[in-house]
N, C-alpha and C positions, 0 to 999 in steps of 0.2 A: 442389407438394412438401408431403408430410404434417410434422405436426409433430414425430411421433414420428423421421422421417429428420435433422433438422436436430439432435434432441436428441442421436442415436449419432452425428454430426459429432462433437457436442461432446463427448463420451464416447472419441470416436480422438484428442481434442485437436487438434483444426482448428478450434480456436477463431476462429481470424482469418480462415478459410475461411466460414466461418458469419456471420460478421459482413459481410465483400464481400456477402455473397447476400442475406441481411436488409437492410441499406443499399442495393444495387439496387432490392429490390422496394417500400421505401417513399421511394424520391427523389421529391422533389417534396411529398412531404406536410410535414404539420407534427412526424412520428416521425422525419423523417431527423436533425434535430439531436439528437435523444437517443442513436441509431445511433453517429453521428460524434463524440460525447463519450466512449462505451462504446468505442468503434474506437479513440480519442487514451489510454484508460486504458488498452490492450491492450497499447496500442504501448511505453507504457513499460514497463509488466511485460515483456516481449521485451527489450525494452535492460538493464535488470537483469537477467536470465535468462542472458543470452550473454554479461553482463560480468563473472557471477561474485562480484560484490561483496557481494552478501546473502546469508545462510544462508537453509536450507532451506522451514524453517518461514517465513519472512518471504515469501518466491515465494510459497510454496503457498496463504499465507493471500489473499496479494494474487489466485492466481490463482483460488480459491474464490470471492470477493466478486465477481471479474468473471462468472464460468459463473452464480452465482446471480443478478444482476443482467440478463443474456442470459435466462437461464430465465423470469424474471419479466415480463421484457419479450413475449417470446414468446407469454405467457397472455393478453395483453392485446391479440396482434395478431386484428385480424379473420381470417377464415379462405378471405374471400377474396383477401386478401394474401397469404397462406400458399402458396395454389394459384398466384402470378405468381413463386415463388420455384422457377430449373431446378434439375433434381436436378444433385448433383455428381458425376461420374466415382470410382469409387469409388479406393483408395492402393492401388498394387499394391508391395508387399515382394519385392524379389530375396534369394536365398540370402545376398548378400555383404552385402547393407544391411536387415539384417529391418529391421519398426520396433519401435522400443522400447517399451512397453506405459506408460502414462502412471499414477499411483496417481488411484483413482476420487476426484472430487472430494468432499471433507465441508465444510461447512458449520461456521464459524467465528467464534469473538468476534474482532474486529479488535482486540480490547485485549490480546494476549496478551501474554508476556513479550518484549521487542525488549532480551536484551541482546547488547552489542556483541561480532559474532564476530571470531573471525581469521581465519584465509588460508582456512583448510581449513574453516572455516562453523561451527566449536565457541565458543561463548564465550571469551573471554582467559581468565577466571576457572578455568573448568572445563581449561581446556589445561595450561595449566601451574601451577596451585593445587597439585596434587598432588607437585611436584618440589620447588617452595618448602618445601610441608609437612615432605619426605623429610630437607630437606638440613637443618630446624632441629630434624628429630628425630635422625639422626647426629650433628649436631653437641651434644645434650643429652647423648648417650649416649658421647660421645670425652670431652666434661668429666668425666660422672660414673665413666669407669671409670681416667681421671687423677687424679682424686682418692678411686678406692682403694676406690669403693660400685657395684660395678654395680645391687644390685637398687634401691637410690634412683635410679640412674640413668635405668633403666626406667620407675620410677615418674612421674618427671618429662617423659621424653619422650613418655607416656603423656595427663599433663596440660597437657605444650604442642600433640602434635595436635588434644586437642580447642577449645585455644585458637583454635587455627589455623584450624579450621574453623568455627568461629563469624561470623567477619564473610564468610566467603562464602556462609555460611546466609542471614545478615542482607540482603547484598547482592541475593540471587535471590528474597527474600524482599519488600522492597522495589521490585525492578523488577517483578516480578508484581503488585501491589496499584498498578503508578503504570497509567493508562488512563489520561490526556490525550495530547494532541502535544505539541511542541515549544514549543509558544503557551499551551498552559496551559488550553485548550478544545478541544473535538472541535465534527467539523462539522457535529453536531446543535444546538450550542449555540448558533455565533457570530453575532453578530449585527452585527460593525464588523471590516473589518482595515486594515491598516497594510502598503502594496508599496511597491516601486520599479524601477521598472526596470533591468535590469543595466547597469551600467559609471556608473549617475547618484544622487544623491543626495536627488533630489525624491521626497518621500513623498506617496504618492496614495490617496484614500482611498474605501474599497469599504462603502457602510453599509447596511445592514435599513433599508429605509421603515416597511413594517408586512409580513405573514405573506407578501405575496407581491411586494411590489417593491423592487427596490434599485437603487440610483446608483453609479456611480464618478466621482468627484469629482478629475480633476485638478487643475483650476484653476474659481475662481468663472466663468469662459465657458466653460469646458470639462467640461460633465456630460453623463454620458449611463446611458440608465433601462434594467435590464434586469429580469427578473423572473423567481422564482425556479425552478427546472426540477425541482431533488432536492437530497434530502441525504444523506448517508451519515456513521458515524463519522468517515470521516477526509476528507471530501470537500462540497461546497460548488457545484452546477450552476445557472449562470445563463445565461441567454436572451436576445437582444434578437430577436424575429421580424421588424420593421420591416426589420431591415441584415440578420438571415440571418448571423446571428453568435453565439458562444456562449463562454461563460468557465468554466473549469477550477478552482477553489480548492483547491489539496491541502494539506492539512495535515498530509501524511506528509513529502514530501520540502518542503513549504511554498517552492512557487511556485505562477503561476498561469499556467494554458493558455490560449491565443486559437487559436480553430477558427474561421477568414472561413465564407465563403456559398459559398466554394469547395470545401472541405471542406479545405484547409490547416490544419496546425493547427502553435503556435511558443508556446515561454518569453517571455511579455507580461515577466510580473515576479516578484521573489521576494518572498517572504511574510515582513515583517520584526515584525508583530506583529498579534494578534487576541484577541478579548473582548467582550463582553456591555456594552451600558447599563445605566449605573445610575439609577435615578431620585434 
């Protein structure tokens, strides 16, 4: 299979289609666990996607960082890898089911604005800001024409929308300039976190040795050495080859993934804090 075939996959949105076929042709190597990390990141973007929970922007960013990470990967495979990859059956569309044309992916800061939407994927702010605004500007303009002034009336309802619209200036303003996660680091930075497993209260701890090994430290008998795969703004991939094991750090939704040697992949733990050494 050409390169160029795998790229219009990607391009129909069969991203997860491309990913099976790349994971087949390098099983057994030492690129299938980076395969199976990109396949476990897909997987959640899917579960957000069909749950509806995130706005638009937030999907598309997540599903940009995945297609450019694929691409990238891609560059890097030999080409006779490339060629043990079968072509795919191409999507045939009936009249009743066309398929829906996907927007082309662009490339993206991961720091963008994440403020909190509502139902329908619009920020709270921006939903209903506007109806707040409306009601304390009638209500400016019912005072001042009971007491006998409409064009002061005016005047004032005039200087309370711009009040009003001031701290959701400030607001959008603010969440655009903030670029950490949740921890207060991105996953280029960190260098120690703080998990625990769910339903427990044991804190276990995942540290930077130096540039390429790290520990997970549940208990003084219990460590174990992995070493580090990538980094991404919001992500964190470590390795153990020995066990054919690989761990997930996300600092977006701040848990951490476990992918076995099987290509299973489950919620290890969640991410209760992270940050840098001090000297």
């Amino acid at each position: 299979m050409e390169k160029n075939q795998l790229i219009e996959l990607i391009k129909q949105n069969r991203i997860n289609e491309a990913l099976k076929l790349v994971e087949k042709a390098v099983e057994g190597t030492d690129l299938q666990n980076e395969v199976i990390l990109l396949a476990s990141t897909y997987s959640e973007y899917a579960k957000l996607n069909r749950s509806a929970t995130e706005d638009f922007n937030t999907l598309d960013m997540q599903r940009n960082r995945i297609v450019n990470r694929l691409l990238s990967f891609l560059d890097d495979l030999p080409a006779e890898t490339l060629q043990q990859i079968p072509t795919p059956p191409p999507v045939m569309a009936s009249s009743s089911h066309a398929a829906t044309p996907q927007p082309a992916f662009q490339p993206q800061s991961a720091f963008q604005a994440q403020a909190r939407p509502g139902a329908d994927g619009a920020p709270i702010w921006k939903k209903y800001g506007l109806y707040i605004i409306g009601g304390l500007v009638g209500l400016v303009i019912l005072i001042g024409l009971m007491s006998g002034d409409p064009e002061e009336a005016a005047g004032d309802a005039t200087a309370t929308m711009e009040e009003a619209q001031t701290p959701a200036d400030e607001t959008l303003q603010e969440e655009e300039s903030s670029g950490s996660s949740g921890v207060g680091v991105t996953g280029l930075e960190a260098e120690w976190f703080e998990v625990v497993a769910p339903g427990t209260s044991n804190v276990v701890e995942i540290n930077m040795v130096d540039d390429v090994n790290w520990v997970e430290i549940v208990s003084e008998s219990d460590q174990k050495n992995f070493v580090l795969a990538n980094r991404e703004e919001w992500s964190v991939y470590l390795r153990d080859d020995s066990r054919g094991v690989s761990l997930h750090l996300n600092l977006y939704d701040l848990t951490v993934t476990y992918n076995d040697a099987n290509g299973q992949h489950f919620k290890l733990y969640d991410i209760q804090n992270a940050g840098v050494f001090t000297e």
